[in-house]
N, C-alpha and C positions, 0 to 999 in steps of 0.2 A: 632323643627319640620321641617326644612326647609332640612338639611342634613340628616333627617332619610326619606325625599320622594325622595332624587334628584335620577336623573338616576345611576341605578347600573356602575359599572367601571369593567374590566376585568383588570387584572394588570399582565404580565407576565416582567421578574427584571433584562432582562437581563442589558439593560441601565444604571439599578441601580446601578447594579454590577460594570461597567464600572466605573462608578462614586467614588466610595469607593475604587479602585484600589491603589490610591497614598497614602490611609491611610492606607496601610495593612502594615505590617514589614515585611521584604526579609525573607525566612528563610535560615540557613544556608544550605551549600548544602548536606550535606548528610540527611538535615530533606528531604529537596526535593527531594531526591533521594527513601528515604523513602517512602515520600507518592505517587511517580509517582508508587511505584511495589503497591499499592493498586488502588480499585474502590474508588475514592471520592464519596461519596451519594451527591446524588442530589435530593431535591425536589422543584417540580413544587407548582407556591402558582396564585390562583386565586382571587380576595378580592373583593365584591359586596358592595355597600352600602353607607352609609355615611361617613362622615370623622370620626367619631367615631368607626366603623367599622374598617376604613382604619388605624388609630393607633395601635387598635388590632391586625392587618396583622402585623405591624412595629415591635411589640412588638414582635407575634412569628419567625419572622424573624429574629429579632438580638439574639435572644435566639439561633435560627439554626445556625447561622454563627458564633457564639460564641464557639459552640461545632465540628464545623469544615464542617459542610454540606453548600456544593456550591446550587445556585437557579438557579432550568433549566431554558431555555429561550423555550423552548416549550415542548410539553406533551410526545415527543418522549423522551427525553433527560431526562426524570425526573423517578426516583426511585419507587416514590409515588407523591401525587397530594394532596395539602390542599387545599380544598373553604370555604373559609371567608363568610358564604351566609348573608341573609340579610331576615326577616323575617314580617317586619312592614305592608304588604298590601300585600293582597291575588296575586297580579302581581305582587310584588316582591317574593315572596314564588315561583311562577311558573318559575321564572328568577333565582332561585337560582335552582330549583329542571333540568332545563333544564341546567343550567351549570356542574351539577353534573353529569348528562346526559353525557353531550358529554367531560366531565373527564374521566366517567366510559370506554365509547367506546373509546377515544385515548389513554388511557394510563391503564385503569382496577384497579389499586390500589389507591383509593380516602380516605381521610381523610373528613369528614364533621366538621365546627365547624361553632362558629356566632350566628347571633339572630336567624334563624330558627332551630338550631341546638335543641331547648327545642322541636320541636317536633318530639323527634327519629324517633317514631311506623311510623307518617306519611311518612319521608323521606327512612324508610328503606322499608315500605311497595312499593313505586314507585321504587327504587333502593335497593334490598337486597343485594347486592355485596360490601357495601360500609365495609370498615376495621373498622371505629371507629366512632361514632358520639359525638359531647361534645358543649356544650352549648354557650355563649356569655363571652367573656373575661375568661375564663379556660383554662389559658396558659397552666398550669402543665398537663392539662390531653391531651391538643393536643400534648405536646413533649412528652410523655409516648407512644402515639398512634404513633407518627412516630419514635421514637428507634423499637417498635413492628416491626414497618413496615420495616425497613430497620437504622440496627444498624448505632450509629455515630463512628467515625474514631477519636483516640485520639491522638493530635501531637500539643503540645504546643507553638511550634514555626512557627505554620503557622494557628491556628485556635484563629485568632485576629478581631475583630472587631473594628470602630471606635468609642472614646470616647462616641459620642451623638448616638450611635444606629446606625442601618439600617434602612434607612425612603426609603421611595415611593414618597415620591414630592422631586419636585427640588432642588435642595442646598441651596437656598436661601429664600426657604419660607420651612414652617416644624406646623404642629397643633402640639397643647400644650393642651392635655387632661388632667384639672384638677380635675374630680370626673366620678363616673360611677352612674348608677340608676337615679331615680326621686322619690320625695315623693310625685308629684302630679298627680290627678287621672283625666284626661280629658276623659269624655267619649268617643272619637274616638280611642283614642291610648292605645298600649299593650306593651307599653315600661317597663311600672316597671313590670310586666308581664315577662318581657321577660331578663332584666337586675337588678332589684332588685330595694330597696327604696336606696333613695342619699348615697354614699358613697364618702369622700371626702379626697384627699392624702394630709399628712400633708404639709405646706407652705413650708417646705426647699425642701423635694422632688422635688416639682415643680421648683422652684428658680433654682435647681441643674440641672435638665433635663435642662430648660431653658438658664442658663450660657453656658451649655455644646454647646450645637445648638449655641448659636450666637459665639462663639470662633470658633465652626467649620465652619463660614460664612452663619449662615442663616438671612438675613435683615428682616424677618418679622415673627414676631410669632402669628398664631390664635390659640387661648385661646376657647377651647368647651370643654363642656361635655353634659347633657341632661339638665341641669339645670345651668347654668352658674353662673347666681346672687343668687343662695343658696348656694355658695362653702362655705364649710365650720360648718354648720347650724348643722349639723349630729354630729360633733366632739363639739359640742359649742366655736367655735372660736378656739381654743387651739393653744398657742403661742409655736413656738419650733426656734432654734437657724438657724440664719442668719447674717454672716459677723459680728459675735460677740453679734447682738443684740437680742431680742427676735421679733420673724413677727407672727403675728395673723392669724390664718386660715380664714381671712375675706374676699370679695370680693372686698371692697376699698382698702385694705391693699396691696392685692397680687395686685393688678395693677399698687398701686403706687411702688412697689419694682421690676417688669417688664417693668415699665417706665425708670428704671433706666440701664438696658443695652443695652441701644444704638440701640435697634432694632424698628423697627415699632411693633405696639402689638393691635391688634384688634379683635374685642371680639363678640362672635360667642353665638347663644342662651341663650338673655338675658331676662330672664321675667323681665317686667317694673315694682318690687317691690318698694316700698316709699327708699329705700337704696340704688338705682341706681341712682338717684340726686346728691348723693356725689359725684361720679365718673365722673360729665362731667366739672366739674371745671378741671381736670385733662387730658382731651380734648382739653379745649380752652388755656390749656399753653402749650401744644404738646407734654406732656409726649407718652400719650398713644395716637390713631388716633382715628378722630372725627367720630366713625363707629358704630351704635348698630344695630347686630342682632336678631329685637324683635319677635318670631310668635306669631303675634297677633291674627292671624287665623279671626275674624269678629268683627264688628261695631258693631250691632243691642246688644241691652241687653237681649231681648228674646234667641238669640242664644247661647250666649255667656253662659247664664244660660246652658242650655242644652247643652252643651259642658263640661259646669265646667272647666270653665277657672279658674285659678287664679289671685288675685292682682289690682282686682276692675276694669277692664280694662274697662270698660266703662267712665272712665273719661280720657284714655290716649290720646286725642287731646289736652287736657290743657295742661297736663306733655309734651308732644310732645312742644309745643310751650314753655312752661318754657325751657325745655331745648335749643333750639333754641336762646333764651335770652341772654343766660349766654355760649352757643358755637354756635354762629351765622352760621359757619360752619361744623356744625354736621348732617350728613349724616344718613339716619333712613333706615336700608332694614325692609322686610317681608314676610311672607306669609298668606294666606290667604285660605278659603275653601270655596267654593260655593254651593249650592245642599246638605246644611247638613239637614237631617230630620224635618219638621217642619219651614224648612226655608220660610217663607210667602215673597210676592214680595214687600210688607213695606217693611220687615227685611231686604231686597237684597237693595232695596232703601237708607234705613240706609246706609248702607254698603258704595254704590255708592258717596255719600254726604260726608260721612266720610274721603275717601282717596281725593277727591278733596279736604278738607278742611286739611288735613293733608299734603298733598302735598310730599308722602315718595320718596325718592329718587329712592331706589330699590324695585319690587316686583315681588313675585312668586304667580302663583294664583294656584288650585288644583280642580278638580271638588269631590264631595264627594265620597268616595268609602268605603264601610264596609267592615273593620277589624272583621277575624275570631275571637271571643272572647273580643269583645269589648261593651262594656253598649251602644252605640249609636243604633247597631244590634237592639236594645229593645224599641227604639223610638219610634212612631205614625209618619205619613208623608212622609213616602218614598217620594224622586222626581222623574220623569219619566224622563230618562236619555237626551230624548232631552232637558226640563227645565235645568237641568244641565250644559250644552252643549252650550245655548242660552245666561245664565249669565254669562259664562264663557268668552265667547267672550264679550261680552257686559262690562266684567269688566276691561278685559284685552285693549279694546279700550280705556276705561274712566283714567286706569291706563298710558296707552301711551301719551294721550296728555300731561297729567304731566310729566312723566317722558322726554317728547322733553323741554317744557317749562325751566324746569330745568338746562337741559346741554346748553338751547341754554345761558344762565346765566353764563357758566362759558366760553362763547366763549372773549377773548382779555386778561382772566387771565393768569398769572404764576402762575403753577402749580407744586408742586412735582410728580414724577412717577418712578413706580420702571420695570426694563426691566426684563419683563418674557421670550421674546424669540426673536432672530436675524435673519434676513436672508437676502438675497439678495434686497427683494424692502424696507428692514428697521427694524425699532424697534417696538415689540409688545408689550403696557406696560400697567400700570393699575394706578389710583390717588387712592390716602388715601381713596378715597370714594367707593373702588372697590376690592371688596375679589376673589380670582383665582378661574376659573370656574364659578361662580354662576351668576359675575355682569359684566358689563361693561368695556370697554378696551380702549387703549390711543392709537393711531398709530400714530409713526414717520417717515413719509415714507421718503425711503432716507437714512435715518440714519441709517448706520452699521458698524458705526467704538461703538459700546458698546459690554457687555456683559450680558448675564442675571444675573439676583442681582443688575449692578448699577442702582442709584438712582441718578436724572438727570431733572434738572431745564424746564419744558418745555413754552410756550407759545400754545395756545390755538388756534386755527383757524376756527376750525368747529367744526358743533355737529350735530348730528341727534339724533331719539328719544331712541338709545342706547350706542351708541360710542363717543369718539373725537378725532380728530385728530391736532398734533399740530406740532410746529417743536424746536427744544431745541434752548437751550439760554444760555447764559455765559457759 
């Protein structure tokens, strides 16, 4: 839940591009002389959405460059124009429909794909110009739509890609989507709707993506898909070959066998099923990092009913503190929704009591909003949008004091951090306890003799009720 709300991203490659430079092969000169007498295609690629989303973009991307098409760095420069849209909330369908927009007027030849893509009639009814529309994860039919659109350029000696793909995040962090769909029905969301019931890649596939990324230097891998802790459930486990052995398509298994390459590996929308207890002994010995992404979305059991949540979550304060037991230093993000139909100010009160007593590390809060096509539409209790508005603040207050309480906790520790960005007043960097973009960050001001990727001892100095700041050590 937490990366199908976050804020849309616009993604234009060219830095990307830059980046994957030293991995391309020279080609000989007369290939290059070859392709200088032709147009290289270029397309421009846009990508909205969550990180699941944002894999999608990855995937059609190393397919384009694969086949020889370079990625504009703006709409002038680009052949044709793919948008990744994002379709989860009536404001992201508007966010995708206005991207598509000002696609159509800078550049006129648009490809549409992604989660709004299931609703052609509507997208092409506000945009009838658009060349092709195609659904969520339907590689094959976005590269059909763009050979249509502007044929690919065939030259074997310069249409190379690197080993691990073309990614969109920085070199040293890279997500690791291991299944598509969900089999669970929550009345607010239209995800299986929109991406299908669990679909899960067998465990070497993964392993292999996986090995591939950390050989190319990526230090940390997030592990998503819509359902994290059912990987697997769809195939019933099915064991297929790994470094000779047989690895189980299970979600203990595939951690402990990503534990094992050297990378950080932190794990991204985990429902708290009775089978995720296995997994934090493998926490507290530092295979894998002390990090679960749980959307619990609410406390109250009224709600959560009418929600249809899965996984009993109503007793997850106990689980929360078992776990806690056995990884003292295990880190708990979430999110959360306020204002969901029928929410009574008990229910909100639950709520309130709950994350104090819980005491999460990280939170995202949401106020409620109705998805077109979603069983919540159908509720009794609408809330008047300032109620909404009121708990929201009101939660997000109650969530801050926690979350100051907490970091001032780790002010005089040594810490690990890995450096996501350098500059002149220092190092921008993140703890185990802190996933890129969503959560909180480490500053080493001063410090610019690093690079992004290393990972570097620090000491702890200050905290406030989001950051910390520290200065490094040995």
């Amino acid at each position: 839940m937490t990366g199908s709300r976050c804020a849309s991203v616009a993604l234009w490659l060219q830095a990307r591009m830059a980046n994957h430079r030293s991995s391309l092969v020279s080609a000989p000169a007369s290939a290059k002389t070859r392709r200088a007498k032709s147009k290289i295609p270029k397309v421009g690629f846009v990508s909205l959405g969550c990180p699941k989303a944002l894999v999608d973009s990855e995937r059609i991307i190393t397919r384009l460059r694969s086949e020889g098409y370079q990625i504009a760095a703006d709409y002038d420069g680009a052949d044709v124009v793919v948008v990744n849209t994002c379709g989860f909330l009536d404001s992201a369908k508007a966010e995708s429909l206005d991207a598509i927009g000002e696609a159509i007027a800078s550049n006129g030849r648009v490809i549409v794909t992604g989660c709004f893509g299931v609703e052609e009639a509507r997208i092409r009814a506000a945009h009838p110009g658009v060349l092709a529309v195609t659904g969520p994860h339907q590689y094959e039919r976005v590269m059909e739509a763009v050979h249509d659109a502007v044929p690919p350029l065939h030259d074997p000696f310069v249409d190379l890609v690197p080993p691990e793909g073309f990614r969109l995040t920085p070199r040293h962090y890279a997500y690791l989507k291991i299944s598509e769909g969900c089999n669970n029905r929550c009345s607010f969301c239209i995800i299986p709707a929109l991406r299908g019931d669990l679909t899960s890649r067998p465990s070497n596939h993964v392993m292999t993506e996986a090995e591939k990324l950390v050989r190319a230097g990526v230090k940390e891998l997030l592990v998503i898909s819509q359902d994290t802790s059912a990987y697997g459930l769809d195939i019933k486990y099915a064991t297929s070959p790994w470094k000779g052995q047989p690895l189980a398509a299970r979600f203990l298994d595939l951690c402990d066998a990503l534990g094992d390459l050297g990378a950080w590996v932190r794990l991204h929308y985990v429902y708290p099923y009775p089978h995720v207890d296995a997994v934090i002994p493998l926490m507290a010995e530092g295979k894998i990092l002390p990090y679960l992404d749980i959307p619990f979305q609410h406390a109250s059991p009224a709600v959560l009913k009418a929600m249809r949540r899965p996984a009993h979550q109503e007793k997850s304060a106990e689980r929360i503190a078992g776990w806690r037991k056995v990884c003292p230093d295990l880190a708990v993000r979430s999110t959360f929704i306020v204002g969901f139909p029928g929410e009574t100010e008990a229910d909100f009160a639950i709520l309130l009591d709950w994350i104090k007593e819980t005491r999460l590390n990280r939170v995202g809060c949401f106020k409620y909003e109705p998805v077109e096509g979603a069983k919540a539409n159908e509720l009794p209790g609408a809330l008047p949008e300032e109620v909404k508005e009121e708990r929201w603040h009101r939660f997000m207050a109650a969530q801050q004091a926690v979350s100051e309480a907490l970091l001032a906790e780790k002010v005089g520790r040594e810490i690990d951090c890995i450096v996501d960005e350098v500059d002149a007043d220092g190092a921008l960097c993140r703890s185990k306890w802190d996933a890129p973009e969503i959560d909180g960050s480490v500053f080493l001001n001063g410090d610019g003799n690093l690079k992004a990727g290393d990972i570097v001892r620090a000491k702890i100095l200050h905290a406030d009720e989001t950051d910390l700041w520290g200065e490094r050590v040995g």
